[in-house]
C-alpha positions in Angstrom: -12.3 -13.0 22.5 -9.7 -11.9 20.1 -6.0 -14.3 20.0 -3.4 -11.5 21.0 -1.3 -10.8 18.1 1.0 -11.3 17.0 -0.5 -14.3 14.7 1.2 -16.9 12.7 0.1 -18.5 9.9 1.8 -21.2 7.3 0.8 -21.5 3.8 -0.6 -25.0 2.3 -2.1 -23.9 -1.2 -4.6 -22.6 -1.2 -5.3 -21.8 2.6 -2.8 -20.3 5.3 -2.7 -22.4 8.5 -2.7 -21.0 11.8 0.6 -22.0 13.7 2.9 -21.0 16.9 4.6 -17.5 16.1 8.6 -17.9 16.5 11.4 -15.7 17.4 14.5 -17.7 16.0 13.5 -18.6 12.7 16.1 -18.4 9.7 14.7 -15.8 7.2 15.5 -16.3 3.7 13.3 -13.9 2.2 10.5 -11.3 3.6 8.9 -8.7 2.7 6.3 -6.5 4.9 4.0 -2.9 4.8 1.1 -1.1 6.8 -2.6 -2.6 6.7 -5.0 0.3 7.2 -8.5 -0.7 7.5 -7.8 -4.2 5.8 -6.6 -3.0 2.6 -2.6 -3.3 1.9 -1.8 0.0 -1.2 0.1 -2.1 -3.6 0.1 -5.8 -2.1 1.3 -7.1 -6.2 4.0 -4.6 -5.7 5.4 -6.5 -2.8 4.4 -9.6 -3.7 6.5 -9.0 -6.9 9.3 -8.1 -5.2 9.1 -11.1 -2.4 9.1 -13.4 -5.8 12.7 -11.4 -7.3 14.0 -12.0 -3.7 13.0 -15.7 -3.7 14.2 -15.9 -7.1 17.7 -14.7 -6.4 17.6 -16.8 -3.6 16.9 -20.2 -5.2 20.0 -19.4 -7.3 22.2 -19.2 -4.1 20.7 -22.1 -2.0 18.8 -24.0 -4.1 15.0 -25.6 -4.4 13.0 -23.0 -2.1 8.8 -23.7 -2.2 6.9 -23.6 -5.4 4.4 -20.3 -4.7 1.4 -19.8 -6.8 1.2 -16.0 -6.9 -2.1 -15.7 -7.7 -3.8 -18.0 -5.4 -1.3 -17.1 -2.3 -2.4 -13.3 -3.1 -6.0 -13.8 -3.1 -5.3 -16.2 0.2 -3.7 -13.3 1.8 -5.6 -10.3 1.3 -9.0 -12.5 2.4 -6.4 -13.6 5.5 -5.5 -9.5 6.1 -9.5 -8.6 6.2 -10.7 -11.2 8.2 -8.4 -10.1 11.2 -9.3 -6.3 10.3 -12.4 -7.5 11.0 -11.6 -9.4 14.3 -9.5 -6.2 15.6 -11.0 -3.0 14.0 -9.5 0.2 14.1 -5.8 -2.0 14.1 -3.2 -0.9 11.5 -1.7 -4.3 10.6 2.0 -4.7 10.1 2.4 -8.4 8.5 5.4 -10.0 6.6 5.0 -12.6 4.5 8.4 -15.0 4.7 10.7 -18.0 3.5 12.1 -19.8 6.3 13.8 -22.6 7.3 11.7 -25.4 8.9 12.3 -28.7 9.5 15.2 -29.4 7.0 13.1 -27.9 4.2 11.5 -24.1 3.9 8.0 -23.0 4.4 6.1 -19.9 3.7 4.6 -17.5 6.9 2.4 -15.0 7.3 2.5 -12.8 10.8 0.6 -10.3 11.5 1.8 -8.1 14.0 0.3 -4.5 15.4 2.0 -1.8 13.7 3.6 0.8 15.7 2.6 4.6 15.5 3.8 6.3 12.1 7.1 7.7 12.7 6.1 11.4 11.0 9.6 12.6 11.5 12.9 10.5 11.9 16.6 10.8 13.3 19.6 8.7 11.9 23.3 7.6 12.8 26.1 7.9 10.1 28.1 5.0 12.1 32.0 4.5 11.5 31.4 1.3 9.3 30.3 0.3 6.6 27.5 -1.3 5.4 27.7 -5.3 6.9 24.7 -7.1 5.1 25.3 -10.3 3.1 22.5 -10.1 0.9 21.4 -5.7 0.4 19.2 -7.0 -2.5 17.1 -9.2 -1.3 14.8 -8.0 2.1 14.9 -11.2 5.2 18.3 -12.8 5.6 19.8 -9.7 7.3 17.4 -8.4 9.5 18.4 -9.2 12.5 21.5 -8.0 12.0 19.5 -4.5 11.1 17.6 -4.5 14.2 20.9 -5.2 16.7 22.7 -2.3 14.9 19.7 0.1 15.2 19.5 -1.0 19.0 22.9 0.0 19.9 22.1 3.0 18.5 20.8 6.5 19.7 18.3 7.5 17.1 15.6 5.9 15.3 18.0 4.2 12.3 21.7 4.4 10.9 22.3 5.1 7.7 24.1 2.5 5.7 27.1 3.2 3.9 30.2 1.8 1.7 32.3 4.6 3.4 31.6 7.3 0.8 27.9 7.2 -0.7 24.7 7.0 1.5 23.4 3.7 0.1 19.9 3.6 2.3 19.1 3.1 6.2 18.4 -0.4 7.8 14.2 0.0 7.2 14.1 2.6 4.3 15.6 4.1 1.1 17.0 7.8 1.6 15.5 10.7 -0.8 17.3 13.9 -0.9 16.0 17.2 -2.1 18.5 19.9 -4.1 15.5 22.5 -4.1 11.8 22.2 -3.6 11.7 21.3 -7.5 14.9 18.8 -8.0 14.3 15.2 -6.1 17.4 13.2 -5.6 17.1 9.5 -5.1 19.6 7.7 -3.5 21.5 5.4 -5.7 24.3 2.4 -4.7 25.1 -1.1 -6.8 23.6 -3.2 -3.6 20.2 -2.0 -2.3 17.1 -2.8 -2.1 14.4 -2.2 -4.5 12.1 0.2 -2.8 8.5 0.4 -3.5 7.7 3.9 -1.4 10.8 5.9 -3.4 9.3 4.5 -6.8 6.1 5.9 -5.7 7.2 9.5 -4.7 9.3 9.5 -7.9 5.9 9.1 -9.8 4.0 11.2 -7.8 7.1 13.9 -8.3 7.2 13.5 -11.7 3.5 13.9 -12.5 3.4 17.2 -11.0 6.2 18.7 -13.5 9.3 17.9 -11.0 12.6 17.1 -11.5 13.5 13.9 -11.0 17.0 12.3 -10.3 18.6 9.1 -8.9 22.5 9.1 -8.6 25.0 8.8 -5.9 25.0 11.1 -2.8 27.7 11.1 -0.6 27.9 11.3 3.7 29.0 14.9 3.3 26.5 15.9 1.2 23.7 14.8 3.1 25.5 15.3 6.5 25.8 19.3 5.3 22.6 19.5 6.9 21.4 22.1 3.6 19.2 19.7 1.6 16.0 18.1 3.4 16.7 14.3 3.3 13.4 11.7 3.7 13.3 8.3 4.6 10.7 6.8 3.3 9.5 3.3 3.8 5.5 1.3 3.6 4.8 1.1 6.8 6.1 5.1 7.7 5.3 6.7 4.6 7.4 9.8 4.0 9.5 10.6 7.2 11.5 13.8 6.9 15.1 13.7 8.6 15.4 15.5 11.6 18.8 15.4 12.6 22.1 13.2 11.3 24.2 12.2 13.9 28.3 11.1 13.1 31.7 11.1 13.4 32.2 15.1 13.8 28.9 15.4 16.0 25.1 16.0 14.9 24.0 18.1 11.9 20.1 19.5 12.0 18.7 19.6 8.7 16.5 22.1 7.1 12.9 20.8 6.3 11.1 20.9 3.0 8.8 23.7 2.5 5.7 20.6 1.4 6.6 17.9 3.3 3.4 18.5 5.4 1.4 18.4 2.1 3.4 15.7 0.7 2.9 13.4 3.9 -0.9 14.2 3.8 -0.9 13.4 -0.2 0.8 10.0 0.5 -2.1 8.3 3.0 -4.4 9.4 0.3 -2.1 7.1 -1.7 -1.8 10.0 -3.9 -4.7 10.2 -5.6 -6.4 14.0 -5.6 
């Protein structure tokens, strides 16, 4: 019989380890996305950016474990198939982490189920701004994220320094001026996302224009442009409503975001 997931596992090069899951560790770093059928689109991409964050981390706090990138990728995509095997038909949502652990740090792997894709999402513009101690690097703040996304109403907030939309708690924000002008959301501190980069790609390969810059709260709460969130483990999620300060704004919908959405699980390849 199967172990119920969720599953922990600690790395010791060149293996992961299976050990108790937790619920209080200290996150210094993490990074996670959607396993369908075993297979992770882009696991490099994240791995790359789960090494910036420990890098930018090791400047802050110091000596955090020594990862062989090569080796700890093989280990984990060998780790992701083995359990797709062991639970097929199970969309995967792991993260790999740094946490704290026994006065030093260790790596994890858990593999949790991932919830149902989230093909349309509503947000919060909440009256402050945004409270994270580290927006660049994904792990130490979330769960600050997930208490401020429970107290809310809709499925995130949007995150904010009190004029520009900087992203929301689990996604970056893409906002479109017409069918043919993408904007992406840009701010000083947020994270590096890997699903924008990839839409911004797809976009621009198919003649588009393509634009990242700041967008205020009132542009996007003017409900007139269609605003995505877009994340790994969701995919392209068009905004529903936006919910604020003067009350809740419906926005219009792109004319392809069915086609879009579609073109995205195909990874965007034709």
């Amino acid at each position: 019989m199967n172990e119920t997931l969720p599953l922990a596992f600690a790395w010791h090069h060149p293996e992961f380890t299976p050990i108790q899951p937790g619920t209080a560790a200290t996150l210094l770093v993490a990074d996670s996305w959607r396993v369908c059928n075993g297979t992770t689109w882009g696991l490099e991409e994240h791995l790359a950016r789960f090494m910036v964050g420990m890098a930018t981390q090791h400047r802050s706090i110091g000596t955090l474990p020594n990862l062989d990138v090569t080796a700890f990728e093989q280990a984990l995509a060998g780790q992701l198939q083995d359990l797709a095997r062991r639970y097929p038909g199970t969309d995967f949502f792991p993260r790999i982490s740094v946490e704290a652990h026994q006065g030093g740090y260790r790596v994890v792997l858990l593999v949790r189920r991932a919830p149902e894709i989230r093909t349309s999402t509503t947000l919060n513009v909440p009256d402050y701004t945004d409270p994270r101690i580290r927006p660049t690097v994904k792990g130490p703040d979330i769960d600050l994220m997930r208490g401020l996304v429970a107290e809310a109403s809709t499925d995130d907030i949007v995150l904010h320094d009190g004029t520009n939309v900087i992203e929301t708690t689990t996604g970056a924000l893409l906002i479109w001026r017409t069918p043919q002008d993408l904007v992406l959301c840009q701010a000083t501190q947020q994270l590096a996302s890997i699903s924008a980069h990839r839409i911004a790609h797809h976009a621009k390969s198919l003649g588009l224009s393509v634009t990242t810059r700041p967008v205020t709260i009132h542009e996007m709460l003017s409900g007139e442009y269609p605003v995505w969130c877009t994340n790994t483990l969701h995919g392209i999620s068009p905004v529903t409503t936006i919910s604020g300060a003067s009350g809740e704004t419906h926005l219009v919908s792109h004319p392809d975001t069915a086609a879009w959405q579609t073109a995205w699980w195909k990874r965007f390849v034709s």
